[in-house]
N, C-alpha and C positions, 0 to 999 in steps of 0.2 A: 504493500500500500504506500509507503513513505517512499519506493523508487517511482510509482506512480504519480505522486504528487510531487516530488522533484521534475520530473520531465514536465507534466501541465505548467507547473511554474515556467519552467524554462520555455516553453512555448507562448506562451502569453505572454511574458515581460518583454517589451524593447530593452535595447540593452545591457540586459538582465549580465552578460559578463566584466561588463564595468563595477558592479554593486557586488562585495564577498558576499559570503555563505553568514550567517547570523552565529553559524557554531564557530567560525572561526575564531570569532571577537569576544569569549566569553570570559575571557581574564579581562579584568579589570587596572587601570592605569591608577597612579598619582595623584594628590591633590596639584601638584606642581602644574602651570601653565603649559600647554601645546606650543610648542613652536609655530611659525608662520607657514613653514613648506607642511606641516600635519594639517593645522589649519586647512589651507588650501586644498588639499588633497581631499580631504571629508565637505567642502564648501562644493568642490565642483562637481561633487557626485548627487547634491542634491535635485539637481534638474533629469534625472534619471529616477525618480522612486518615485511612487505615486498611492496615496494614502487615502483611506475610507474615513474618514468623518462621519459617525452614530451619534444623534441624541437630540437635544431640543435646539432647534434652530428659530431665534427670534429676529421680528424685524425691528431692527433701530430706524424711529423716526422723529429725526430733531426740527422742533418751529420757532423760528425766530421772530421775537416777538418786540415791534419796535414801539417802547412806551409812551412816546409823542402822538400816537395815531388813535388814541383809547377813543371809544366812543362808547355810546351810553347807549342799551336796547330800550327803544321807543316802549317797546309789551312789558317789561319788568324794571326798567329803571335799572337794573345792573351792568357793570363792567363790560364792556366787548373787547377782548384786548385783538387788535390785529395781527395777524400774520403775515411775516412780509415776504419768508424764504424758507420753502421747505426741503430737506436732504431725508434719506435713508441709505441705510445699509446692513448687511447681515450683522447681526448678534449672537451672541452666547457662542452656540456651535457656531456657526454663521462667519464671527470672528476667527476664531481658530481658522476655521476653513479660510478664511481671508490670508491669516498671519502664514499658512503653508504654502499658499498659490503665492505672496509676494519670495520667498524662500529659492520660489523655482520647482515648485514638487508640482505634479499633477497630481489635482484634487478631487474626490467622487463623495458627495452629499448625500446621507441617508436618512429622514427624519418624516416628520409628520406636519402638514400643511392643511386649511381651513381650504375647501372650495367657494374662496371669496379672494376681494381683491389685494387686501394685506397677502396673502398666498402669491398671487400673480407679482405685486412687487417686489416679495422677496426672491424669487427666482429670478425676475429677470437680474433681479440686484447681484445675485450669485453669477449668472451667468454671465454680467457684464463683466467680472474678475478673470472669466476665464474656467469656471467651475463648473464640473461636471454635475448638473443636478437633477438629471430622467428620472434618478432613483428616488426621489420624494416619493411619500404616498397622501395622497389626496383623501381627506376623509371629511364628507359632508358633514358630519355631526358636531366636528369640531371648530373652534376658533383658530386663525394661523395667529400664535401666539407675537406680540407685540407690545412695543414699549416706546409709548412718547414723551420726549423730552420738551418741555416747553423752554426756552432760553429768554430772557430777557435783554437784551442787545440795544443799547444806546447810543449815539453818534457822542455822546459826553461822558458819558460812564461808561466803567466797567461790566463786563458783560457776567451774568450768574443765572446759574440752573433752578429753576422753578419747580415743585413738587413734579413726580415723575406718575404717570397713567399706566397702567400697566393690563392689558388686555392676552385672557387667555380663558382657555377652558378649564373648568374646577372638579371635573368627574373623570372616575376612573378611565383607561386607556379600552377602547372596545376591543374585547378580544378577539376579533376577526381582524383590526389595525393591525396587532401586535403579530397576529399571523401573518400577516403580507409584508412584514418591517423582518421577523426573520428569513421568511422564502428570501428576500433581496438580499439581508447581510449575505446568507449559506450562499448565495452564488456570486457576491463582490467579494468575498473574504480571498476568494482562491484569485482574483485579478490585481491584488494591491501587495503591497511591503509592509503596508502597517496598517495598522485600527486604530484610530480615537475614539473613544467614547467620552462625552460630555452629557455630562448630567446636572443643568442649572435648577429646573424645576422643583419646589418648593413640597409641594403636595405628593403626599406619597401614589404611585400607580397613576399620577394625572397625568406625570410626562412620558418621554419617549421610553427611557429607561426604567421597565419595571421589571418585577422579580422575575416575572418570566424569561426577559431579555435579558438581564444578567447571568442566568443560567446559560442561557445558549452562547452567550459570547463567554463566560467559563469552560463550556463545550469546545468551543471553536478553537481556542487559545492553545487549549491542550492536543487536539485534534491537527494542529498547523504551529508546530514549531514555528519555522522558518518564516513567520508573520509576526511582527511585532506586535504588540495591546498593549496600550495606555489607556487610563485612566481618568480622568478629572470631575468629581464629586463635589458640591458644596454640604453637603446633608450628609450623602450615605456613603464615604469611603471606604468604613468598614464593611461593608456586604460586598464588595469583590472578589473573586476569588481567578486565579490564575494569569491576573491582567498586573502590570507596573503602575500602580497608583502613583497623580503626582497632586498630592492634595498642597496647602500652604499651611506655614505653619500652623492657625487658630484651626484649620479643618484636619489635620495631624489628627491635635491633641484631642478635639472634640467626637474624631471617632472613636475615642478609645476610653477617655477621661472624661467625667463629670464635668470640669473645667471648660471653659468658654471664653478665654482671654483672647482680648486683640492681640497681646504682645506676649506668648507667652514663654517662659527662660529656653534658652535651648536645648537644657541637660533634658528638658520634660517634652521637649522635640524630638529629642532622640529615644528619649523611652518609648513615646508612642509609634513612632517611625521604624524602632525595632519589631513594636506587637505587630504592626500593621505586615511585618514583611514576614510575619510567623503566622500571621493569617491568610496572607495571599498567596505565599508561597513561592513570591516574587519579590526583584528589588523595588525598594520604593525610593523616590526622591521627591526631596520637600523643597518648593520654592520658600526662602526665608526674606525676600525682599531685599530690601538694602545689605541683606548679611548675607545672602549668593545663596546657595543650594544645602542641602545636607543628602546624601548619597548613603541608601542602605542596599547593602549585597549580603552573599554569604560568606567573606572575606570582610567583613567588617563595616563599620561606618567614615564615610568621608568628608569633610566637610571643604564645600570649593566656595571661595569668599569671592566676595560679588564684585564688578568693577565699577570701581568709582565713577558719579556720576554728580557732575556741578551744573551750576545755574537752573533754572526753569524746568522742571522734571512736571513731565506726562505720564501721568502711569495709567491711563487708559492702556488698554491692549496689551500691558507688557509682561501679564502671566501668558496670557495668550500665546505672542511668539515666542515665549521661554519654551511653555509646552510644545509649540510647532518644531521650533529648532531641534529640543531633546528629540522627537520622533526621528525626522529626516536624519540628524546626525546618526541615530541608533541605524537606521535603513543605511547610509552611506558606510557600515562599519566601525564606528567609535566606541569606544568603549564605555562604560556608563558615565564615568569620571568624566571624560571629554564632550561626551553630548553633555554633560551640565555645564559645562565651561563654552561651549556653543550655546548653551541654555541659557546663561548670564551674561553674553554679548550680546544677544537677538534682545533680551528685557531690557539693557543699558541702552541698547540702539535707539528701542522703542521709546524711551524713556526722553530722550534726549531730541525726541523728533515731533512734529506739529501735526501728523496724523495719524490714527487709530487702525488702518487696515495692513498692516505689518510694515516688515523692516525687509530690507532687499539684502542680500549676499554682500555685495560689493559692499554695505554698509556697517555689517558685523564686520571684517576682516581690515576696514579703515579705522572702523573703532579700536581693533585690536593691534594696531601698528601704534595710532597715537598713546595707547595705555603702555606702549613697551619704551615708546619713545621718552615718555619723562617720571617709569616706577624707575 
């Protein structure tokens, strides 16, 4: 069976001999920095892999709202603030899927959509990036889950974020959805290098990933070595099994621990980042923010500290391409250590940058020459 699924791989991958074998790479590196030519070498191989994005895909839609234009409704005497400028763009999964397609990977979208026009938007929004999205599944019953940002925007002031709308469905996932979302993983899992699973949705069994789906992509993980699975949970970290969790720190701790700190010590990072990798039975890595990554294997724990990042910081998006970059890196052969050190330039890049839909190649490997140029 496993020489069978060698050869399918090998006939459906473009490329596929540019990218090692996944068993090659299973020692793990140093916290110590990558040189430039390793760099490189894992950087260019990203435009060859091509990754499945599972889970809730939202559409982001921000209105700017210019305060000089208020008018008053004639029928209620209240407020009408005007809109002057409407954007959207994918969220949640959405983003990820964005942060991977900027990278260079080729990206296929798997998730669940409202037979409405927030639905039509967000595909075509995905497809404008380049993004493979057929694989949606269309289900009337549902809302296509969405999030409006109202801005406030002044020719005189400062610009600030206005309470946020948040439009979704609140009942469980129809079990006939969730049968048509696994027929599609079972038959994308065997065309890509990796899985992501994202799971933002708050309500248990309302979003994409529920207990059912977890199981089958536990199945899958184990059933396809040579396929990477990651992870990203707000809520439910701890119920994965067989997939590389990369929750953040407060989602660590809180899968494991009663605790719910924003900021919580990192010895208590690591404890939970050990249970979590005795539960999955996988590495886990912990984005830490401004403190870089924490890396659990079965060789131990790592900790690769983050690069520094001055002036004006953006931290929309920059768990996002931390997770995009770890994936791809892992597909292009790096070892776990170095896809988080891929992981912490793609977040520094994003961090450093004026928009939300990822960080480009050339732009981690420039970051990473100026950070060599004056540590």
């Amino acid at each position: 069976m496993l020489d069978e699924r060698h050869t399918l791989l090998t006939s459906i991958r473009q490329n596929e001999s540019v990218l090692p074998s996944r068993h090659e790479y299973r020692t793990h590196g140093t916290s110590m920095m990558m040189d430039e030519n390793r760099l490189q070498d894992i950087v260019l191989r990203w435009a060859q892999t091509r990754v499945l994005v599972v889970g809730d895909f939202v559409l982001d839609r921000r209105l700017q709202i210019d305060p000089a234009r208020i008018e008053r409704s004639e029928e209620t005497g209240l407020p009408a603030h005007q809109v002057v400028a409407v954007t959207i763009a994918p969220g949640a999964a959405g983003q990820v899927a964005a942060a991977l397609r900027a990278l260079g990977s080729a990206v296929v979208t798997l998730g669940v959509i409202g037979d409405d026009g927030d639905g039509y938007e967000l595909r075509r929004s995905l497809r404008a990036l380049g993004i493979d999205e057929r694989a949606m599944v269309v289900a009337a019953d549902r809302y296509t889950a969405t999030s409006i940002h109202p801005v406030n925007q002044s020719a005189t002031a400062l610009s600030y974020d206005l309470e946020r709308l948040d439009i979704r469905s609140r009942s469980p996932l129809a079990p006939s959805t969730t049968a048509a979302l696994i027929e599609r993983l079972r038959s994308l899992v065997m065309q890509v290098h990796a899985v992501i699973v994202v799971d933002r949705i708050p309500d248990d069994e309302c979003g994409v990933v529920t207990l059912r789906l977890r199981l089958e992509i536990a199945d899958l993980a184990a059933r396809y070595p040579d396929v990477w699975f990651l992870a990203h949970s707000r809520w439910r970290t701890g119920l994965f099994r067989n997939v590389i969790v990369v929750p953040n720190a407060r989602e660590c701790v809180r899968a494991v621990y009663a605790s719910d700190s924003d900021h919580p010590p990192l010895a208590l990072v690591g404890q939970a980042a050990g249970q979590l990798h005795r539960r999955t039975g996988k590495p886990v890595i912990v984005t830490l923010g401004l403190r870089g990554m924490l890396v659990v294997h079965n060789d131990g724990m790592t900790h690769i500290p983050a690069i520094p990042v001055t002036g004006p910081i953006n931290a929309v998006g920059a768990n996002d391409s931390a997770l995009a970059a770890v994936a791809v890196a892992l597909c292009a052969g790096a070892t776990l250590d170095e896809a988080a050190q891929a992981g912490n330039l793609a977040a520094a890049a994003a961090m450093r940058s004026s928009v939300t839909d990822g960080v480009a190649p050339d732009q981690i490997v420039a970051l990473w020459r100026a950070y060599h140029k004056y540590s």
